[in-house]
BALOBA-1460 file (C-alpha; in Angstrom, 3 decimals):
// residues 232
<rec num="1" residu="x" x="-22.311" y="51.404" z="128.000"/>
<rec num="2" residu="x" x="-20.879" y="48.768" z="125.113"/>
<rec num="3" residu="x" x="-24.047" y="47.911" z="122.987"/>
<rec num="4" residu="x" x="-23.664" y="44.175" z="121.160"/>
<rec num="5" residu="x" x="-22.988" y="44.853" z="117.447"/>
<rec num="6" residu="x" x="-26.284" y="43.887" z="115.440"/>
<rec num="7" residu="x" x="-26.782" y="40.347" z="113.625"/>
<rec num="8" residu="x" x="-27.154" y="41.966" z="110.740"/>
<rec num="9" residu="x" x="-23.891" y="43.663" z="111.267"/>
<rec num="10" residu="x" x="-21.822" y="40.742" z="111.713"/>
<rec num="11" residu="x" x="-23.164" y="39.191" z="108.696"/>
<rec num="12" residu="x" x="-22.380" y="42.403" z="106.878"/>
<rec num="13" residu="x" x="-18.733" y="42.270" z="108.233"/>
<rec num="14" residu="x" x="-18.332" y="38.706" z="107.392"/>
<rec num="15" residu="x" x="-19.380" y="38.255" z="104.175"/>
<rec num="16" residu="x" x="-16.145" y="40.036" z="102.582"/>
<rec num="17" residu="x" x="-14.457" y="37.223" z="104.626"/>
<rec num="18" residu="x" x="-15.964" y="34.219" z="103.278"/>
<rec num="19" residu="x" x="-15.840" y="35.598" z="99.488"/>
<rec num="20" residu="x" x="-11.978" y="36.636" z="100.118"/>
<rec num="21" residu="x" x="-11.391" y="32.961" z="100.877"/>
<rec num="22" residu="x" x="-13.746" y="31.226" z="97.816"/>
<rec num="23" residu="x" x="-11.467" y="29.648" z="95.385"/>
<rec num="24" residu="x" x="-10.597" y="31.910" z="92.535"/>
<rec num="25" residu="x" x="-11.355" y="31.162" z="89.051"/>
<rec num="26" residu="x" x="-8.654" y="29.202" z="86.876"/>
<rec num="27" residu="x" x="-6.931" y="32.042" z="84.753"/>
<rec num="28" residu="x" x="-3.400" y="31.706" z="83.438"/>
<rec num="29" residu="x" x="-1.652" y="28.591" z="82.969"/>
<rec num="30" residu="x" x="-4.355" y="26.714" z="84.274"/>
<rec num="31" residu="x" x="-7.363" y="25.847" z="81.857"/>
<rec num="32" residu="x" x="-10.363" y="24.322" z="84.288"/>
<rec num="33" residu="x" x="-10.475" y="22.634" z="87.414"/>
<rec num="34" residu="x" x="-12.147" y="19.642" z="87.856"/>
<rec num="35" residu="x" x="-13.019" y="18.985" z="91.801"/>
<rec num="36" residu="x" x="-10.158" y="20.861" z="92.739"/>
<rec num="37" residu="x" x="-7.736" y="18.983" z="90.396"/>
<rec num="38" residu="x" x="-5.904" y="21.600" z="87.808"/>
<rec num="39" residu="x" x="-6.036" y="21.039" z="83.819"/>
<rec num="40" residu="x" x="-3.380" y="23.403" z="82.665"/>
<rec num="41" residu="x" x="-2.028" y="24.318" z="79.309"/>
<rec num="42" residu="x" x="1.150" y="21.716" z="79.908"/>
<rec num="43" residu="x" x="-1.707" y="18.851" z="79.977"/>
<rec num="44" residu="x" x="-3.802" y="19.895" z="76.758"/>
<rec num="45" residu="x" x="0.175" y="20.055" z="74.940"/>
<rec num="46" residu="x" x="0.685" y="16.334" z="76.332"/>
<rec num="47" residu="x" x="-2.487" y="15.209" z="74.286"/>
<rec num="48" residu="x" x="-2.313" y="14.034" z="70.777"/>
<rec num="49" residu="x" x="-2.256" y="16.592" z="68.553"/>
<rec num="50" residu="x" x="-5.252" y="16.526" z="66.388"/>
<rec num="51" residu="x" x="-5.948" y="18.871" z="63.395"/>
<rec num="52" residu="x" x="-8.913" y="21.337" z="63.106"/>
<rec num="53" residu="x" x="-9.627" y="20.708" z="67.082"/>
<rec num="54" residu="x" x="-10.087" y="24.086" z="69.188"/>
<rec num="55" residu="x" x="-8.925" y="24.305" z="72.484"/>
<rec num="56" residu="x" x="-11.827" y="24.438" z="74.474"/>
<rec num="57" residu="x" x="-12.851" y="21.347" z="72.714"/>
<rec num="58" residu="x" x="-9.371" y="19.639" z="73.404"/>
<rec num="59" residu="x" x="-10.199" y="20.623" z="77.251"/>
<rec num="60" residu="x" x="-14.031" y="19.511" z="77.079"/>
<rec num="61" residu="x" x="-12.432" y="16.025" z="75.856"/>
<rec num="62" residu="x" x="-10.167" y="15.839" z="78.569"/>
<rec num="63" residu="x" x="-12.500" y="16.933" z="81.173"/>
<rec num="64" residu="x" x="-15.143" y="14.019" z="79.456"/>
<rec num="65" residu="x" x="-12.218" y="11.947" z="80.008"/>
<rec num="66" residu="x" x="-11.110" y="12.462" z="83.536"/>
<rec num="67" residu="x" x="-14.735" y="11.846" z="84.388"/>
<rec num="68" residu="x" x="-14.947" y="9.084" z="82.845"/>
<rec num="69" residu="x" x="-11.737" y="8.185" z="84.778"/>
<rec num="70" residu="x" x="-13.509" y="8.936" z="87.909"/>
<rec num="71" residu="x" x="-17.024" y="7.040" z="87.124"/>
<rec num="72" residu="x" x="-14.215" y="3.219" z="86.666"/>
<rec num="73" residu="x" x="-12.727" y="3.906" z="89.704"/>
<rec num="74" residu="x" x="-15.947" y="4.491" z="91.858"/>
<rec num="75" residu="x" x="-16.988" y="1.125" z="90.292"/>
<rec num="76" residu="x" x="-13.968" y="-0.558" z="91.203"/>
<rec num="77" residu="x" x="-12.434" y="-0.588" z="88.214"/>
<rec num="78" residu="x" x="-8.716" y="0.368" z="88.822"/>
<rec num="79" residu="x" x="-8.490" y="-3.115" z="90.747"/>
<rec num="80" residu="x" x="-9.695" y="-4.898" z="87.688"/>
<rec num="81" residu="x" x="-6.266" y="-7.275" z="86.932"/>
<rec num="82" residu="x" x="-7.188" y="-6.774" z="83.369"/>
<rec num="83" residu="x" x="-6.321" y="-3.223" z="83.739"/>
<rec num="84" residu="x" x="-3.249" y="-3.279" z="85.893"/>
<rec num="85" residu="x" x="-1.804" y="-5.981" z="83.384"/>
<rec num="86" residu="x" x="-2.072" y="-3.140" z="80.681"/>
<rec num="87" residu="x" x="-1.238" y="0.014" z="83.133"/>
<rec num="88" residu="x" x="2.032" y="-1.921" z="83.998"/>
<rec num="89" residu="x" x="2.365" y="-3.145" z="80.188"/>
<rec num="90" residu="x" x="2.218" y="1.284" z="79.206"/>
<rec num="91" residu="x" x="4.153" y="2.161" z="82.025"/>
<rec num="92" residu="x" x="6.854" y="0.086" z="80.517"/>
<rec num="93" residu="x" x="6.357" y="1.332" z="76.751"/>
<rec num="94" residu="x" x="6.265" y="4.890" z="78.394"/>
<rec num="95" residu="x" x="9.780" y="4.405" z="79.780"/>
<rec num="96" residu="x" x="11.496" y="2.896" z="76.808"/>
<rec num="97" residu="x" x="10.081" y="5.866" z="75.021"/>
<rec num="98" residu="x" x="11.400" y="8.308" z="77.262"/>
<rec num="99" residu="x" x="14.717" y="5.857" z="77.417"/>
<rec num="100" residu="x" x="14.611" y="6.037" z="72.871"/>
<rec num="101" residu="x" x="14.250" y="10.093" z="73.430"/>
<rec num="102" residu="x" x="17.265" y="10.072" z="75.500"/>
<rec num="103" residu="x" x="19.463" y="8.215" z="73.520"/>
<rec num="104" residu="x" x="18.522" y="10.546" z="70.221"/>
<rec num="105" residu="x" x="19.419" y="13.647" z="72.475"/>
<rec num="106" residu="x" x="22.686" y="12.621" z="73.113"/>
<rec num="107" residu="x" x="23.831" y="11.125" z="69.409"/>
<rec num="108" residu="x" x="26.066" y="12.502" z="67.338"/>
<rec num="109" residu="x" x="25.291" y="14.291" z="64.079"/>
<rec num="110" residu="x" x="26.449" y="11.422" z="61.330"/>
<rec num="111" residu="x" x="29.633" y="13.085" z="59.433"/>
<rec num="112" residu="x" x="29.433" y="13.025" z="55.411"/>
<rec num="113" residu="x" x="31.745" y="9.894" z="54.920"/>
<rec num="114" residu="x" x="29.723" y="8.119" z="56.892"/>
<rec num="115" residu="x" x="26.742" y="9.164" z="55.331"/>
<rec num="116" residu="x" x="28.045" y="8.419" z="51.672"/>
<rec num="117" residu="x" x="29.549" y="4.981" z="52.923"/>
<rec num="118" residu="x" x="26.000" y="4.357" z="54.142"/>
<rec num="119" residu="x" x="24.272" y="4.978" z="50.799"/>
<rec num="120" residu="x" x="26.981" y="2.541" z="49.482"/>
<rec num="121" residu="x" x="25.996" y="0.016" z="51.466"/>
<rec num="122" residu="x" x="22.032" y="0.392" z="50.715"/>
<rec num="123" residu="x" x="21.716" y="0.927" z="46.650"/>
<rec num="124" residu="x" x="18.268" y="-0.717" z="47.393"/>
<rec num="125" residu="x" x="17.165" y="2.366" z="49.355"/>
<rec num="126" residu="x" x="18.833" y="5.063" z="47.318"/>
<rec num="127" residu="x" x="19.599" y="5.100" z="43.518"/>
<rec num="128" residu="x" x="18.111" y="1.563" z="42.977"/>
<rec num="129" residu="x" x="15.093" y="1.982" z="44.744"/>
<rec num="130" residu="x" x="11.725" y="0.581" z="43.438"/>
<rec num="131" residu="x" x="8.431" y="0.345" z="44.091"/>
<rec num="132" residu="x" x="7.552" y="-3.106" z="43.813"/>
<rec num="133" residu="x" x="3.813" y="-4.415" z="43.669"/>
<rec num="134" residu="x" x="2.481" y="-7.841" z="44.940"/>
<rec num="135" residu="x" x="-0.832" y="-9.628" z="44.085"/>
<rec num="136" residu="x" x="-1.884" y="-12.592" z="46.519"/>
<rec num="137" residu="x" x="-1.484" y="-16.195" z="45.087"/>
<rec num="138" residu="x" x="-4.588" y="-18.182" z="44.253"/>
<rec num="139" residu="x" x="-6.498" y="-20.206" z="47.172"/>
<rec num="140" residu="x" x="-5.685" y="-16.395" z="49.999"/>
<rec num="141" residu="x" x="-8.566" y="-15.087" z="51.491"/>
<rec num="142" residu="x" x="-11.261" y="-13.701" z="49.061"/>
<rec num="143" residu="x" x="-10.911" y="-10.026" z="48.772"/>
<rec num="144" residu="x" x="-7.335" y="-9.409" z="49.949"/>
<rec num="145" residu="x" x="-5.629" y="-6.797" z="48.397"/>
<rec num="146" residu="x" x="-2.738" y="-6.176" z="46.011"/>
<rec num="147" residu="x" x="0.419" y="-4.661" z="48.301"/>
<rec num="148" residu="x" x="2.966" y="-2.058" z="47.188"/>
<rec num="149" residu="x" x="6.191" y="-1.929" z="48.854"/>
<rec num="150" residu="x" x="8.687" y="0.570" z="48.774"/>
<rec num="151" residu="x" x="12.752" y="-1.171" z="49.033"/>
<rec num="152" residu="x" x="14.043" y="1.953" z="50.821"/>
<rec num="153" residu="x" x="12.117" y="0.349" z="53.788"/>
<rec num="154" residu="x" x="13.349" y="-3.039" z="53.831"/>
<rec num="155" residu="x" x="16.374" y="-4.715" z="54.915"/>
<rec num="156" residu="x" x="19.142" y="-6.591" z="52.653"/>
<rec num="157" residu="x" x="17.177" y="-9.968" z="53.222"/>
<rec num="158" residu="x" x="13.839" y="-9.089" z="52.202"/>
<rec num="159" residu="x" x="15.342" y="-7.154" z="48.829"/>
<rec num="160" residu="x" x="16.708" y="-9.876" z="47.927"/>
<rec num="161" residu="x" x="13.846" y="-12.352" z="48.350"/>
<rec num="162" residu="x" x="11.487" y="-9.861" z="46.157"/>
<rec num="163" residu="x" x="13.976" y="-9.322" z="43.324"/>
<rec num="164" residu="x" x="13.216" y="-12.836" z="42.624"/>
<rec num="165" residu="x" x="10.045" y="-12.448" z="40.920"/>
<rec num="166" residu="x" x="9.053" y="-15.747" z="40.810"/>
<rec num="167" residu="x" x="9.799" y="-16.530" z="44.593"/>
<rec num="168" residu="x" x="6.574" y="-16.193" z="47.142"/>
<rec num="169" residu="x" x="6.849" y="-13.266" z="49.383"/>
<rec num="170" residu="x" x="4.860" y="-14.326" z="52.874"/>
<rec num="171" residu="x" x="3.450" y="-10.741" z="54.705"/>
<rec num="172" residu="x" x="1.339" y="-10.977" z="57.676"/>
<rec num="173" residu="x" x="0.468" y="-14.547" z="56.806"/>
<rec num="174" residu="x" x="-0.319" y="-14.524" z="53.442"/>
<rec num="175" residu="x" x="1.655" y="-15.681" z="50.465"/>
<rec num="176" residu="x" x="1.992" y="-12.993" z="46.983"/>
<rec num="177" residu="x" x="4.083" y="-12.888" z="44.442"/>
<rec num="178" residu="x" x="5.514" y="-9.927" z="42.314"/>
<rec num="179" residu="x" x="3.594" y="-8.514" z="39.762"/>
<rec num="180" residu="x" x="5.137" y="-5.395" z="38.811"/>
<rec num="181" residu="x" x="8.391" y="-2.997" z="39.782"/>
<rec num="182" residu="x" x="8.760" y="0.412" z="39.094"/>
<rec num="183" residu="x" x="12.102" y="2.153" z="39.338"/>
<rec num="184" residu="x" x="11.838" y="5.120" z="42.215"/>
<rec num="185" residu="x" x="15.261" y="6.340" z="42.785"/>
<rec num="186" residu="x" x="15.072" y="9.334" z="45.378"/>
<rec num="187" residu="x" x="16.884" y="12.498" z="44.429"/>
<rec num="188" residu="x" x="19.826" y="14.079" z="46.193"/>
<rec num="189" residu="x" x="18.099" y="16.145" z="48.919"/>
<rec num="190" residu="x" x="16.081" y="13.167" z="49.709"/>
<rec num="191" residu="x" x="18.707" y="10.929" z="49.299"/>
<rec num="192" residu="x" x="20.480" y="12.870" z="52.588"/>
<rec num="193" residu="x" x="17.619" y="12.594" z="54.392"/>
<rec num="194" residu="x" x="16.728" y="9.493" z="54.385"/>
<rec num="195" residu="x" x="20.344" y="8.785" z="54.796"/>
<rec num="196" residu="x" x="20.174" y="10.410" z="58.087"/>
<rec num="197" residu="x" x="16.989" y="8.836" z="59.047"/>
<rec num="198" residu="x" x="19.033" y="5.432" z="58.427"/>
<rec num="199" residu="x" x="22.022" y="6.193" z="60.136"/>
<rec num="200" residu="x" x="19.732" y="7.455" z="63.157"/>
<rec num="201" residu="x" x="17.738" y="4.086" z="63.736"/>
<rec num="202" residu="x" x="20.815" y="1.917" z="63.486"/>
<rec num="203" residu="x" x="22.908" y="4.339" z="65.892"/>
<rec num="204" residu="x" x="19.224" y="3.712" z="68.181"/>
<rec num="205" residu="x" x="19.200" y="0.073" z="67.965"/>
<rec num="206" residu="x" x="22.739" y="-0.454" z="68.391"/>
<rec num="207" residu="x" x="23.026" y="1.252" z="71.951"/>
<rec num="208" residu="x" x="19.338" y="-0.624" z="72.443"/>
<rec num="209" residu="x" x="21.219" y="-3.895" z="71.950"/>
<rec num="210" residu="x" x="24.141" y="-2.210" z="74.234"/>
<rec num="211" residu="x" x="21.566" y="-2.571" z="77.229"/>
<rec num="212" residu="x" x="20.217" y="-5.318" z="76.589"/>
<rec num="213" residu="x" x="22.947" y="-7.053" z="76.792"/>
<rec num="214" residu="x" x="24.297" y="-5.154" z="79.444"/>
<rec num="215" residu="x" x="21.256" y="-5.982" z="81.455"/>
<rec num="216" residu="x" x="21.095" y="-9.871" z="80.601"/>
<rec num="217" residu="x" x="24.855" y="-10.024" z="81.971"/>
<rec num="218" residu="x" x="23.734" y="-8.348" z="84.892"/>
<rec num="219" residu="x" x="20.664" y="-10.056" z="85.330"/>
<rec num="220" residu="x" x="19.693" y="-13.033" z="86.656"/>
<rec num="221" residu="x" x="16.814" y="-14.710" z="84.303"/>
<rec num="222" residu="x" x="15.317" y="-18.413" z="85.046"/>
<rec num="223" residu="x" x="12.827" y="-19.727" z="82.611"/>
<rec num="224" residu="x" x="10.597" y="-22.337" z="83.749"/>
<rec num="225" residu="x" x="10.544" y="-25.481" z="82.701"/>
<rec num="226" residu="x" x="9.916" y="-25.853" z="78.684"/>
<rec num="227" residu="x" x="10.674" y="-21.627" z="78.271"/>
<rec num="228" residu="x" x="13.659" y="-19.915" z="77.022"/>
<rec num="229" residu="x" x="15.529" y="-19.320" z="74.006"/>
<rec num="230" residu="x" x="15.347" y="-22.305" z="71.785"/>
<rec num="231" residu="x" x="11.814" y="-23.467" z="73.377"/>
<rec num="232" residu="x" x="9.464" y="-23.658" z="70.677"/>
């Protein structure tokens, strides 16, 4: 005669079931998990890199984050038009990142010729370069600041408007004049590097320009009425 296991028997048997199938504990790659969403190592790299910040306090601030995430949307928040404006503004700086990275990665390495005809061409940046200070004229804002400025970081143009010492200099608005200059030319090792630097931007913006005009000839634009280049 077949007896009917116990109640207490089937619970026994069916207990290693149910804790065989409870979710594991994140080990490995993966950091925390958040209502079943993964934080893994790969995310806490993508943050900004602070100093002197462990990394269980780079995942708590994540984690604080992703709640916080959580707490707009419940209140609506990722419909806010305010907020999509700015997503779509990122998501557009985001990609011409990524498109800036992907133009560096396939450059050339600048050969020496060019790299001496470059430091030709810039004397401002190299042997002549200065460090040239600027006080605010009379009748500027009370309590703004004298500004230092370094030539290796300006273009042709703007050298040439602060060598005149008696000329204004407009910045951000306000209008200074030059005060003081003190020569700062860079020695040889730095002289390469910044060289390369240089050479790097321009080769950037030059294929930058590439597109864009690539993509206005292939483009149709229409301004309204009043817009457009020349509009004021």
């Amino acid at each position: 005669m077949h007896r009917l296991p116990s109640f207490l028997s089937l619970v026994a048997a069916f207990v290693p079931i149910i804790a065989g199938c409870s979710p594991a504990a994140p080990d490995g790659q993966v950091l925390a998990q958040l209502d079943g969403t993964e934080i893994t190592r790969r995310d806490l790299a993508a943050e900004p890199q602070q100093a002197k910040i462990s990394t269980q306090m780079l995942l708590e601030r994540v984690i604080d984050r992703k709640l916080l995430v959580q707490a707009a949307r419940d209140q609506g928040l990722d419909a806010d038009p305010e907020y999509l404006a700015a997503f779509r503004r990122s998501r557009e700086e985001l990609l011409v990142a990524a498109l800036r990275r992907k133009i560096i990665r396939t450059l050339r390495k600048p050969n020496d010729v060019e790299l001496v005809q470059l430091v030709s061409n810039r004397p401002w940046a190299f042997d002549k370069r200065e460090l040239i200070r600027l006080s605010p004229v009379a009748g500027q804002a009370a309590g703004l600041p004298d500004k230092t400025i370094d030539t290796a970081q300006l273009d042709a143009a703007f050298v040439d408007l602060v060598s005149r010492d008696n000329e204004p200099v407009i910045i951000d608005g306000a209008t200074y004049r030059v005060i003081a200059r003190n020569a700062a030319p860079l020695a040889a090792s730095a002289q390469e590097r910044l060289a390369r630097a240089i050479w790097l931007e321009e080769q950037i913006n030059a294929e930058m320009v590439r597109l864009l005009n690539e993509g206005r000839s292939g483009s149709a634009v229409k301004y309204s009425q009043g817009m457009g280049p020349g509009a004021e």
